[in-house]
C-alpha positions as CSV (number, residue, x, y, z in Angstrom):
1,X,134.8,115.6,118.6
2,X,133.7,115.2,122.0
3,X,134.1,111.0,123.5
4,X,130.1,111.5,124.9
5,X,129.4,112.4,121.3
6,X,130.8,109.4,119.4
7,X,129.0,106.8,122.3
8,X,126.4,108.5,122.1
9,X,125.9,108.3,118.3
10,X,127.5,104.6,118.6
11,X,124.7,103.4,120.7
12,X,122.0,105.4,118.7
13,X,123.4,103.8,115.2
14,X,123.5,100.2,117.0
15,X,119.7,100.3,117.7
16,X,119.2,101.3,114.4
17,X,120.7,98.4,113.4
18,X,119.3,96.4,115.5
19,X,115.7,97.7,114.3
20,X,116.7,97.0,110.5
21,X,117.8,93.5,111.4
22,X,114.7,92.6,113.0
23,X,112.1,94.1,110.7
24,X,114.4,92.5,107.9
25,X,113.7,89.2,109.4
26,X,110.1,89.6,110.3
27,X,109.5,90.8,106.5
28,X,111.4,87.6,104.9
29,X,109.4,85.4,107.4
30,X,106.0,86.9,106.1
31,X,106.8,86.4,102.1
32,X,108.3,83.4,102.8
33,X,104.8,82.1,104.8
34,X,102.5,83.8,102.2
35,X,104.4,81.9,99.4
36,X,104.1,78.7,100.8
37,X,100.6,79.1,100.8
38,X,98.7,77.6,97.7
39,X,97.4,79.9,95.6
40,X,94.4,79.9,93.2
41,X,96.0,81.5,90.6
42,X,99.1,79.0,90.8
43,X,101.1,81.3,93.1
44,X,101.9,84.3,90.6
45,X,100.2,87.0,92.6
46,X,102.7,86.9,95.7
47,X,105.8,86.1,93.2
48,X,104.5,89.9,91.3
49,X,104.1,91.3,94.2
50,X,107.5,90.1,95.5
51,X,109.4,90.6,92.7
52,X,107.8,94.9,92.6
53,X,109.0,95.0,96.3
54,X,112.5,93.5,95.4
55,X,112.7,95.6,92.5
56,X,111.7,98.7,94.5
57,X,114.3,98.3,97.0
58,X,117.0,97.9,94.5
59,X,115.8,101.4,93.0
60,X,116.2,102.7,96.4
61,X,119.5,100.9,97.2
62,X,120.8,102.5,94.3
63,X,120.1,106.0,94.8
64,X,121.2,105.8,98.1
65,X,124.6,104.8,96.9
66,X,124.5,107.9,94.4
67,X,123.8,110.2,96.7
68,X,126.4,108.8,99.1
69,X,128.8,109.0,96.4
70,X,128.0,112.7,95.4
71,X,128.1,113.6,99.0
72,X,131.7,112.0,99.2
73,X,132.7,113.7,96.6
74,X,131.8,117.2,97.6
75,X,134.4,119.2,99.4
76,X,133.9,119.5,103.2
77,X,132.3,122.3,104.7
78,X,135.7,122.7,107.1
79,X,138.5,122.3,104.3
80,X,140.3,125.6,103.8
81,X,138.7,127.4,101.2
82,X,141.3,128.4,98.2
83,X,142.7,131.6,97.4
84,X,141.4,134.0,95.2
85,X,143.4,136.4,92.8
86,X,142.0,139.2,91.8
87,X,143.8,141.5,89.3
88,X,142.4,145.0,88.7
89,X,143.7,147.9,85.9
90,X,142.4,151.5,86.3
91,X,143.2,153.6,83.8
92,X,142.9,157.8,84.5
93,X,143.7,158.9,81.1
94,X,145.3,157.5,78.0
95,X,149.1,157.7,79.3
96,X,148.3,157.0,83.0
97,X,147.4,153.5,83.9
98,X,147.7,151.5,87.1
99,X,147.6,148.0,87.7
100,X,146.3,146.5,91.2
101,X,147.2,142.6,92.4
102,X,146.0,141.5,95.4
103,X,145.6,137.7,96.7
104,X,142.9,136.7,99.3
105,X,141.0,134.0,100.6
106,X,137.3,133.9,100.7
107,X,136.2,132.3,104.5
């Protein structure tokens, strides 16, 4: 893999990073300013709606780890593909018969 490649995606996945963090931190400091704000209701409306978003995320969190691990376990698209045996009998009459054997790999 080419060096520009790898700094290239290293600086691309580092703002991304960057991104999450701050939007992570601007999100907790808006639940955490609209729960400290008395409610009429006794504060239950912003805990629900909290505890959906929570919930939601953990859904999400989870498929993401699925699918990482079915990805993982997948065979690359690179890795030498196996080889195939293929074992074929032609028979001409009822006292002639002929058996081919051949080994291959499929690219």
């Amino acid at each position: 893999m080419p060096t520009e490649a790898v700094t290239r995606f290293s600086r691309i996945a580092f703002i991304s990073v960057c991104v999450l963090a701050v939007t992570g931190l601007y999100q907790s400091w808006r639940w955490t300013k609209r729960l400290a704000r008395p409610q009429a209701d006794g504060g239950r409306a912003p805990l629900r709606a909290l505890r959906r978003w929570v919930s939601g995320e953990a859904v999400v969190g989870l498929c993401v780890i699925a699918a990482t691990t079915a990805l993982a376990a997948t065979q690359s698209a690179r890795a030498p593909s196996a080889a195939v045996a293929l074992s074929l009998t032609v028979r001409t009459s009822d006292f002639d018969q002929a058996t081919v054997r051949e080994s291959f790999e499929i690219p």
